[in-house]
Short mmCIF file of the C-alpha atoms (twelve columns), coordinates in Angstrom:
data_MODEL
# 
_entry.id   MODEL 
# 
loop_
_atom_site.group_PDB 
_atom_site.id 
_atom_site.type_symbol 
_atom_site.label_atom_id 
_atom_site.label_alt_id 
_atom_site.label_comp_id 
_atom_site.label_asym_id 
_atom_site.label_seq_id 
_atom_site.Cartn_x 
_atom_site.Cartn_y 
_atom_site.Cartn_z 
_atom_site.pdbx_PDB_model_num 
ATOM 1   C CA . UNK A 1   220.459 205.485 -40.550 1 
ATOM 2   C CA . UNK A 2   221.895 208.499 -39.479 1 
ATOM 3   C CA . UNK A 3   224.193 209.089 -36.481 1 
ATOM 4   C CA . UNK A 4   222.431 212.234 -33.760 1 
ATOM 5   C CA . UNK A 5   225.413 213.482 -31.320 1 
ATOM 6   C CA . UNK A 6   224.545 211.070 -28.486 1 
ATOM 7   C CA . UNK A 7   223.108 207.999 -30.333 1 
ATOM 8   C CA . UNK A 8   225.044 204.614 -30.208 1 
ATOM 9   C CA . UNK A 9   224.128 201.037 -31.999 1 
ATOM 10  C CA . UNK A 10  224.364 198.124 -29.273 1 
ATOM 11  C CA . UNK A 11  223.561 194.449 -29.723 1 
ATOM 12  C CA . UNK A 12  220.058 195.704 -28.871 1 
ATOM 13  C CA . UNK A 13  219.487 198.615 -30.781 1 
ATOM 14  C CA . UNK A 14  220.428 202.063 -30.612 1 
ATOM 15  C CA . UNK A 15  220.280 203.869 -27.593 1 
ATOM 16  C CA . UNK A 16  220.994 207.391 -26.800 1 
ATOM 17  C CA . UNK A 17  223.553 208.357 -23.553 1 
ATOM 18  C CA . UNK A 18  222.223 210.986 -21.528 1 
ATOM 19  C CA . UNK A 19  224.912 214.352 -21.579 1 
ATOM 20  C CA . UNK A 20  223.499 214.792 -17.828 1 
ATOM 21  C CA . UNK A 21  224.701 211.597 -16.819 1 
ATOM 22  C CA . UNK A 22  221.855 209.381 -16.573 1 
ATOM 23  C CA . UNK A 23  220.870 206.109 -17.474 1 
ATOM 24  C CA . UNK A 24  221.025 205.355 -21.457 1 
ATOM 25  C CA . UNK A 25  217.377 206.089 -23.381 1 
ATOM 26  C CA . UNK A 26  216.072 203.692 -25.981 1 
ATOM 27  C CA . UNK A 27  215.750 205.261 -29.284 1 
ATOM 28  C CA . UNK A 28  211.740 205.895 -30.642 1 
ATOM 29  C CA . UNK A 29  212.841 203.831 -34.286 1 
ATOM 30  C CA . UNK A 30  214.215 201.055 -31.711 1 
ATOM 31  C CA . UNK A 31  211.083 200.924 -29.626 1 
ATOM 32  C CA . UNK A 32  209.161 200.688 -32.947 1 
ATOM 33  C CA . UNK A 33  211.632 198.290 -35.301 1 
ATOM 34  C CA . UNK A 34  211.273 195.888 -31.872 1 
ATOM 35  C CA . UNK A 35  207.843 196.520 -31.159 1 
ATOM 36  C CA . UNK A 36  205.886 196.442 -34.205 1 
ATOM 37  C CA . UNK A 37  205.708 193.490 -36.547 1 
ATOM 38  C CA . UNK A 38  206.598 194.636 -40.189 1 
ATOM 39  C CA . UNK A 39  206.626 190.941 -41.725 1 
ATOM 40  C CA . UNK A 40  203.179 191.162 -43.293 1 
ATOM 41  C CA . UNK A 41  205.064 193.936 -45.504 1 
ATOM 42  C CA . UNK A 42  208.078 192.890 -45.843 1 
ATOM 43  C CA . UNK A 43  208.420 189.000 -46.743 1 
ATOM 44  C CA . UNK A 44  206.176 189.783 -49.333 1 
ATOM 45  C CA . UNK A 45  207.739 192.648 -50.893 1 
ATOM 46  C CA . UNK A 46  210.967 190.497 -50.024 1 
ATOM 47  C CA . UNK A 47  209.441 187.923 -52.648 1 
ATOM 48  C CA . UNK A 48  208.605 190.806 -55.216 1 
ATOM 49  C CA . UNK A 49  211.832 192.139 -55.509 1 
ATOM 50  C CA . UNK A 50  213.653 188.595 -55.326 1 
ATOM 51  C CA . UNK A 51  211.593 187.479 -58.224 1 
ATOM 52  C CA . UNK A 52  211.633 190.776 -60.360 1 
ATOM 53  C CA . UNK A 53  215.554 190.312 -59.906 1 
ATOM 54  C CA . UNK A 54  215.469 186.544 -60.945 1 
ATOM 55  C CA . UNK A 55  213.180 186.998 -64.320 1 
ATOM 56  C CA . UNK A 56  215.125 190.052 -65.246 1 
ATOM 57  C CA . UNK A 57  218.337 187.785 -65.388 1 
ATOM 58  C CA . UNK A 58  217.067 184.628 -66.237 1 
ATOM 59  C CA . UNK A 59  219.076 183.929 -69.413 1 
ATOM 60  C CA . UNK A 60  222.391 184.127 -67.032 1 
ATOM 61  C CA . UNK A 61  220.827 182.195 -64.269 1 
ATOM 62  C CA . UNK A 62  219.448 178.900 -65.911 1 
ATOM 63  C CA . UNK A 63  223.391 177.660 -66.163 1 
ATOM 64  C CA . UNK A 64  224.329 178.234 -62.496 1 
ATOM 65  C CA . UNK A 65  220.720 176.351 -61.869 1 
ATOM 66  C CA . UNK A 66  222.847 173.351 -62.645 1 
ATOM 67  C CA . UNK A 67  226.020 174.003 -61.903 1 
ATOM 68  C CA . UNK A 68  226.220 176.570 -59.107 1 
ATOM 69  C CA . UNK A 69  223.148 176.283 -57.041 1 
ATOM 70  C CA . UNK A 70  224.364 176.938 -53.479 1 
ATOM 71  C CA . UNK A 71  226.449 179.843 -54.381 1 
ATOM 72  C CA . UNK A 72  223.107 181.515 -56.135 1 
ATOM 73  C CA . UNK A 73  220.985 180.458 -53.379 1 
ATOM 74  C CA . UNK A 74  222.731 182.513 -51.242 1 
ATOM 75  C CA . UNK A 75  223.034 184.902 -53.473 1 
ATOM 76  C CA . UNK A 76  219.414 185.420 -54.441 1 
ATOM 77  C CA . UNK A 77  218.285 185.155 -50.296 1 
ATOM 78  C CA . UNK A 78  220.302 188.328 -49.888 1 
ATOM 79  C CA . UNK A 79  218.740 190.347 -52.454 1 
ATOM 80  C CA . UNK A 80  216.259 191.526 -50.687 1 
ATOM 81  C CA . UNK A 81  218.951 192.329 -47.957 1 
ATOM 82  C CA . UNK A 82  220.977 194.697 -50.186 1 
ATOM 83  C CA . UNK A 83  217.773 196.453 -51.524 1 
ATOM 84  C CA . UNK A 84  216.454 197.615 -47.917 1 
ATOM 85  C CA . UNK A 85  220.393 198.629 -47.006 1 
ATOM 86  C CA . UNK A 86  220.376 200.814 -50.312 1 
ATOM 87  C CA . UNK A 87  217.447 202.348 -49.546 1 
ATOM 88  C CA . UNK A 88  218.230 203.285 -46.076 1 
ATOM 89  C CA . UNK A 89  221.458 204.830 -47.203 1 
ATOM 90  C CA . UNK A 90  219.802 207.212 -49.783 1 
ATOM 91  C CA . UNK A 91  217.417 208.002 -46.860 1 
ATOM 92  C CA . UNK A 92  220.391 209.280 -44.901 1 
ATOM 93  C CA . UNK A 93  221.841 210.823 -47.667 1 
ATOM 94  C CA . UNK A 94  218.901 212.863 -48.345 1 
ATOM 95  C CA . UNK A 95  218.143 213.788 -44.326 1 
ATOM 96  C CA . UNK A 96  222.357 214.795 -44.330 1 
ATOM 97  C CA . UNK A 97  221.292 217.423 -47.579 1 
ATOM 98  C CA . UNK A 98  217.740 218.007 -46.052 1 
ATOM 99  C CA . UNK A 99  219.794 219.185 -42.592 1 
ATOM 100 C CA . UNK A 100 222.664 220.974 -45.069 1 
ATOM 101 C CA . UNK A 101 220.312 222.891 -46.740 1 
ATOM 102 C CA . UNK A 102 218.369 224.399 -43.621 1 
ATOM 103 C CA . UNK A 103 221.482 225.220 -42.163 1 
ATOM 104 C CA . UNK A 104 222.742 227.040 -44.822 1 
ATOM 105 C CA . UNK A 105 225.960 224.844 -45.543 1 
ATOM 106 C CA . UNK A 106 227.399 223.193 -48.213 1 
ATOM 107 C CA . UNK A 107 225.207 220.865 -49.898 1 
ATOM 108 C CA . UNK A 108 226.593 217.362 -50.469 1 
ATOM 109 C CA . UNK A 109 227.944 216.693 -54.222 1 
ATOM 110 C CA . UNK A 110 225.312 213.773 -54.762 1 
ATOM 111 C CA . UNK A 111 223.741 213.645 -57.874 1 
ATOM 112 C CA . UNK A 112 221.105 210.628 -56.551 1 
ATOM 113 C CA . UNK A 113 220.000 213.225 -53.628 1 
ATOM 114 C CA . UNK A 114 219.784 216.352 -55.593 1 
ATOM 115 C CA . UNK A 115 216.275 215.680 -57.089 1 
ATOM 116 C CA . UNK A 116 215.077 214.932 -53.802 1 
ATOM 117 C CA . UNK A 117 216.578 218.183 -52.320 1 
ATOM 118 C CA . UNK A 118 214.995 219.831 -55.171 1 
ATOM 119 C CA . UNK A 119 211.852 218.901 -54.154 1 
ATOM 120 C CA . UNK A 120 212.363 220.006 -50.635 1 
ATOM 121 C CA . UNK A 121 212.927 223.513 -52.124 1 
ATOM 122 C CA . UNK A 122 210.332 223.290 -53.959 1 
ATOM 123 C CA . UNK A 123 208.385 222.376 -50.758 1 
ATOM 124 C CA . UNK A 124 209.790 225.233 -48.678 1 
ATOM 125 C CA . UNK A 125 209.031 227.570 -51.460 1 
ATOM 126 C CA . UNK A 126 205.284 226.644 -51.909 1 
ATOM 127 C CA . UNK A 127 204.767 227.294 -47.979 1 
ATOM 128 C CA . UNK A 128 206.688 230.270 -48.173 1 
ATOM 129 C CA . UNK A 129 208.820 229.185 -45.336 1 
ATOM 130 C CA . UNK A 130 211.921 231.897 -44.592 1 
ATOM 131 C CA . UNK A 131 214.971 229.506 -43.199 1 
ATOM 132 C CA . UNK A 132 215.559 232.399 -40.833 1 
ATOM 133 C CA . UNK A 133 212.227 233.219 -39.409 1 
ATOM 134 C CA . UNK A 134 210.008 230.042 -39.520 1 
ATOM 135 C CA . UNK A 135 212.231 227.044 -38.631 1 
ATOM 136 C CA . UNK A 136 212.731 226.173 -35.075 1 
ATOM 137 C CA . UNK A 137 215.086 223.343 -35.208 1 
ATOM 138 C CA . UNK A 138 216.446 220.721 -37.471 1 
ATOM 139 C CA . UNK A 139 217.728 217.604 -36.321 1 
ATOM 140 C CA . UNK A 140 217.182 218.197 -33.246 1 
ATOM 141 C CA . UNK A 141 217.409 215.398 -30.049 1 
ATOM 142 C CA . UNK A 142 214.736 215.334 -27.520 1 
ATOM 143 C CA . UNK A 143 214.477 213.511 -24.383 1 
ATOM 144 C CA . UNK A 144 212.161 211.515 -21.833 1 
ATOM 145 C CA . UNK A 145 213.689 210.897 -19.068 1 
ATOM 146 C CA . UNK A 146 211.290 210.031 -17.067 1 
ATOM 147 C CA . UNK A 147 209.616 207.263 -19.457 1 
ATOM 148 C CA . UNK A 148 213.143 206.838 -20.412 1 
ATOM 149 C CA . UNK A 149 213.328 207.169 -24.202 1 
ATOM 150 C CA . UNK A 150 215.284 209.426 -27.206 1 
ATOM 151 C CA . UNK A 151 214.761 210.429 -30.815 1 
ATOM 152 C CA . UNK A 152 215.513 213.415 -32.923 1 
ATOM 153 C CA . UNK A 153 213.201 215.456 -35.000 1 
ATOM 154 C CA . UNK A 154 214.065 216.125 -38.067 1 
ATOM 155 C CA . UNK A 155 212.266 219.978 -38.750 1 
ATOM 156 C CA . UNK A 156 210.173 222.190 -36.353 1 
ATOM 157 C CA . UNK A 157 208.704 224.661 -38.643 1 
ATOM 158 C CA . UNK A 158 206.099 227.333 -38.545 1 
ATOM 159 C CA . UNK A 159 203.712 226.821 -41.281 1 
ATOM 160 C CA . UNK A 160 200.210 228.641 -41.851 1 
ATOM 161 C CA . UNK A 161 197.526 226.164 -41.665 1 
ATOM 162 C CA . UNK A 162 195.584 227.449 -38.741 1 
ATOM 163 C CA . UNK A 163 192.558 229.222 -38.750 1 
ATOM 164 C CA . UNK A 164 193.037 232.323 -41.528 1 
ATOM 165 C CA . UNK A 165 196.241 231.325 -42.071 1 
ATOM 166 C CA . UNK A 166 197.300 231.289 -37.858 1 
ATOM 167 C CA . UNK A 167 200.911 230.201 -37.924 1 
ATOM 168 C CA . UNK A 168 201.074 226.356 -36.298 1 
ATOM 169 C CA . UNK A 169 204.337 224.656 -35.231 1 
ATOM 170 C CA . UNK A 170 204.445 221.580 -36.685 1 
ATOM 171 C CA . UNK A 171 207.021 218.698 -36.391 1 
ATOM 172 C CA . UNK A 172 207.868 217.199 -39.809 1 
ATOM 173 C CA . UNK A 173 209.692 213.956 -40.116 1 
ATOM 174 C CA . UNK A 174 211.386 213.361 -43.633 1 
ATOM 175 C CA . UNK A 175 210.430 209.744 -45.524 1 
ATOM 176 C CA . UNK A 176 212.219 209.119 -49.008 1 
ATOM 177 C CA . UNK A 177 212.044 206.880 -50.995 1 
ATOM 178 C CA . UNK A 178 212.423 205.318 -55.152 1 
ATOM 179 C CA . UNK A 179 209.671 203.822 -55.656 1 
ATOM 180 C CA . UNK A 180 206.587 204.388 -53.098 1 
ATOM 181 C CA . UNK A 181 204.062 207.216 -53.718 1 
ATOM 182 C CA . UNK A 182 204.293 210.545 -52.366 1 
ATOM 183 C CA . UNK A 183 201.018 209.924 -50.760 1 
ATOM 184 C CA . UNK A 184 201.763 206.874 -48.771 1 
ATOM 185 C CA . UNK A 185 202.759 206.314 -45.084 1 
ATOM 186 C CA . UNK A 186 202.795 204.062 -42.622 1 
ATOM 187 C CA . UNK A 187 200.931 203.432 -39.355 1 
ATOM 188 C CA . UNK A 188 203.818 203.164 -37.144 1 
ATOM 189 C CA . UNK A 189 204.617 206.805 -38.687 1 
ATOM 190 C CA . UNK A 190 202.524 208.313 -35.988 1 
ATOM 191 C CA . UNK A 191 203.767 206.234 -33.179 1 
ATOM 192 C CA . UNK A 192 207.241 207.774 -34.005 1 
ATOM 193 C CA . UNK A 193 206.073 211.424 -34.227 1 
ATOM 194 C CA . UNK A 194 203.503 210.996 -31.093 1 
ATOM 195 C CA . UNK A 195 206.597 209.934 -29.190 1 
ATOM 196 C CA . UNK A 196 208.585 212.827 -30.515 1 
ATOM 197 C CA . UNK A 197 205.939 215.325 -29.755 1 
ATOM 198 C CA . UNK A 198 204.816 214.378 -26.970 1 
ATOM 199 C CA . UNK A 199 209.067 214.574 -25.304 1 
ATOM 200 C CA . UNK A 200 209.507 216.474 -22.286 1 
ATOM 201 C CA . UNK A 201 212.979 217.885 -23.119 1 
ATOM 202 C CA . UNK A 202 214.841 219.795 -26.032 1 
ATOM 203 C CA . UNK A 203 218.644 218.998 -26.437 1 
ATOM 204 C CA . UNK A 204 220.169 222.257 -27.776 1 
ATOM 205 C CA . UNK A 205 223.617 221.538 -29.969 1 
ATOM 206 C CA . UNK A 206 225.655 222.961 -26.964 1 
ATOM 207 C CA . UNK A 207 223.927 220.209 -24.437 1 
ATOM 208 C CA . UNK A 208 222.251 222.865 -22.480 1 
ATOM 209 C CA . UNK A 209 218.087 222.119 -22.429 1 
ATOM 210 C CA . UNK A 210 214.802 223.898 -22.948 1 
ATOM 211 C CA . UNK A 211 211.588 222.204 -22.563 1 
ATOM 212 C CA . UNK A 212 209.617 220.985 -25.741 1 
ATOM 213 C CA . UNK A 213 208.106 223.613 -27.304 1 
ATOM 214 C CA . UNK A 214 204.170 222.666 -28.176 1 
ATOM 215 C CA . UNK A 215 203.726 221.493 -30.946 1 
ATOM 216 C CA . UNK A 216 200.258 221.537 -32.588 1 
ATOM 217 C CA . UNK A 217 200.590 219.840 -35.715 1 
ATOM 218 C CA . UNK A 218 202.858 216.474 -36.864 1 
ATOM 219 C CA . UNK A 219 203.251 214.780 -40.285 1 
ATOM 220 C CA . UNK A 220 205.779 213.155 -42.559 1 
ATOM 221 C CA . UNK A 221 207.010 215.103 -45.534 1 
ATOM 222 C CA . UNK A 222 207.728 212.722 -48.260 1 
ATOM 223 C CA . UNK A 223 210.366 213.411 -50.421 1 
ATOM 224 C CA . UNK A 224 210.837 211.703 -54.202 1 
ATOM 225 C CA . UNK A 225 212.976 212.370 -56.895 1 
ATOM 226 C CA . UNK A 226 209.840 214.187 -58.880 1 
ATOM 227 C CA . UNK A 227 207.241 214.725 -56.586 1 
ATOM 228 C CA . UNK A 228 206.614 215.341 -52.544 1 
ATOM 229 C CA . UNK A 229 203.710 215.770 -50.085 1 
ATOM 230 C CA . UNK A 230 203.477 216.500 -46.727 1 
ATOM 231 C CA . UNK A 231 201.182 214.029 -44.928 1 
ATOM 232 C CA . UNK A 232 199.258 215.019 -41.542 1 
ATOM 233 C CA . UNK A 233 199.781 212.194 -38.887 1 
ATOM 234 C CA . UNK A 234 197.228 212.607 -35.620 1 
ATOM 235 C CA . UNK A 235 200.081 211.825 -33.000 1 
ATOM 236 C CA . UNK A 236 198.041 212.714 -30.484 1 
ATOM 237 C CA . UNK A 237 197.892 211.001 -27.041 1 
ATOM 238 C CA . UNK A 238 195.900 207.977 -27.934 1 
ATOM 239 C CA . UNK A 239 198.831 207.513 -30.621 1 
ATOM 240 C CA . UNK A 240 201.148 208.497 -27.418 1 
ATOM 241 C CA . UNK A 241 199.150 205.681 -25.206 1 
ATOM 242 C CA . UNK A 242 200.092 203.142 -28.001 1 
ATOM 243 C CA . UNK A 243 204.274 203.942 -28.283 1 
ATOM 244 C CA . UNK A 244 204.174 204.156 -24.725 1 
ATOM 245 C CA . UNK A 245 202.526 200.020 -25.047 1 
ATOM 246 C CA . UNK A 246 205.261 199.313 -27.225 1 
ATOM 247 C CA . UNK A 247 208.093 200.733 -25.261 1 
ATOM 248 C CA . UNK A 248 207.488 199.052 -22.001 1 
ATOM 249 C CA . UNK A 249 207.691 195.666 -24.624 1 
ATOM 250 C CA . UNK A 250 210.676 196.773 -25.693 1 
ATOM 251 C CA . UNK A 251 212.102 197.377 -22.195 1 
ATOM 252 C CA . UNK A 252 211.007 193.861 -21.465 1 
ATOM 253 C CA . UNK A 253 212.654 192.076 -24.131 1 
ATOM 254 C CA . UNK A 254 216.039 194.331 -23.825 1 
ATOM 255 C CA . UNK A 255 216.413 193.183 -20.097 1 
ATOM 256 C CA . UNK A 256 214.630 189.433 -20.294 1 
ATOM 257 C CA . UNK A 257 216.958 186.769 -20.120 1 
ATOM 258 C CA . UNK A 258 218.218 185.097 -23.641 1 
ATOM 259 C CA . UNK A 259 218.426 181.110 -22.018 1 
ATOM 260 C CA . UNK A 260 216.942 179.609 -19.725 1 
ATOM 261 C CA . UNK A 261 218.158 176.364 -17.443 1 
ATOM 262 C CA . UNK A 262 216.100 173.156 -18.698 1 
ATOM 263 C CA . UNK A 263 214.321 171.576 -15.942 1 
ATOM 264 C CA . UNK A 264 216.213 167.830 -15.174 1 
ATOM 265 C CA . UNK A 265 213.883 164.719 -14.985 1 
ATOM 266 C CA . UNK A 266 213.956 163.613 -10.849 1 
ATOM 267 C CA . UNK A 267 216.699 160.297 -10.981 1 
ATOM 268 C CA . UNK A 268 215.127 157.161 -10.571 1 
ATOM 269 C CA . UNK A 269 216.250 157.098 -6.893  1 
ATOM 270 C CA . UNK A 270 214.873 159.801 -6.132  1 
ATOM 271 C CA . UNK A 271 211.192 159.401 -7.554  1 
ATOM 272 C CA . UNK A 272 210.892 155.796 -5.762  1 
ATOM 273 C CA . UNK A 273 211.741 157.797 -2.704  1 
ATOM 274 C CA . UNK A 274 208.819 160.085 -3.245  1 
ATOM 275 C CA . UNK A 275 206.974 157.595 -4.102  1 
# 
């Protein structure tokens, strides 16, 4: 995952510090990896990928079957492990180049991200979108204060998809990935852009603020290594009405205690007394 300005990993998640001097904000992925239960995905993609790796090396597994079975079990557990962490490292690999390439600065020698930069060119270039005169912001952190919560947008970018061709902010949020189509996204998807829209404060570079800018359209532009789409997401407030749900859980479990005392049994003196 990348690293915004003011974002900082704790034992709870990230959070972001406030440069005003305020009380630290929960970050919108935090709310959501707390919030929302992802196991109906994941432990069975978790058993996919273990098993694709185990019958593609069979032949050099059967001996440490026999003679090496705790080392493999452990082994084999963490597959699964070390296929989500690669994934989420070529997803900040390709946001870094996405952000490089808006700003005009060197791109990143990284032969795995180019094709997926290409494809954001090729993206830019079939929306016509001028890197001077239609982007807003990239990377950008915004703020609530009030509700108490962080994130950064990845693009705010002026694209024509009003009525005749009306120019429309929209905030785009960048998925890649190997192996899912370009097509596909996820629910929580618009919980994360509905809380990103719907922000009351801009963070410029310099720390100074503006207020969020309205934005009328969201979606997720995915990026693959041969294809992309941009997918509309309706973060609108009903979306909004459902992060907000699952950051007051979040606060909840951040602050609740983690052990409890354990209620002692009366001594025998004592309950004859009562009694």
């Amino acid at each position: 995952m990348t690293q915004p300005k003011h974002a900082r990993e704790t034992e709870r998640g990230r959070y972001y510090s406030d440069p005003a001097g305020g009380p630290d904000l929960v970050s919108v992925t935090n709310v959501i990896d707390t919030a929302v239960n992802k196991t109906m995905a994941l432990v069975p993609w978790g058993v996919k990928v273990t098993l694709e790796h185990t019958l593609d090396h069979w032949p050099l597994l059967t001996d440490r079957v026999r003679d090496d079975r705790p080392a493999l079990t452990r082994e084999l557990k963490a597959i699964h492990k070390g296929i989500r962490e690669q994934a989420a490292d070529l997803g900040d690999r390709v946001h870094l180049g996405a952000e490089a390439y808006v700003l005009g600065a060197p791109l990143p020698d990284d032969p795995e991200v180019e094709p997926y930069l290409d494809q954001f060119e090729l993206w830019l270039q079939s929306w016509g979108v001028s890197l001077t005169e239609h982007v807003e912001a990239t990377e950008i952190t915004v703020l609530h204060r009030r509700l108490g919560y962080a994130g950064t947008a990845d693009l705010m970018v002026w694209l024509p998809t009003g009525p005749a061709g009306r120019m429309e902010l929209w905030l785009i949020d960048y998925k890649s990935s190997a192996t899912r189509r370009a097509s596909s996204v996820y629910p929580e998807n618009t919980l994360q852009l509905a809380a990103l829209r719907h922000a009351e404060t801009v963070l410029l570079p310099d720390d100074t603020e503006q207020p969020m800018p309205r934005i009328e359209r969201t979606g997720v532009l995915n990026l693959r290594a041969k294809s992309h789409a941009l997918v509309p997401m309706p973060a609108d407030r009903t979306a909004f009405r459902a992060f907000r749900g699952a950051l007051e859980t979040t606060k909840w479990l951040h602050a609740a205690a983690s052990s409890y005392p354990a209620l002692a049994a009366p001594t025998a003196a004592a309950s004859r007394k009562a009694a």
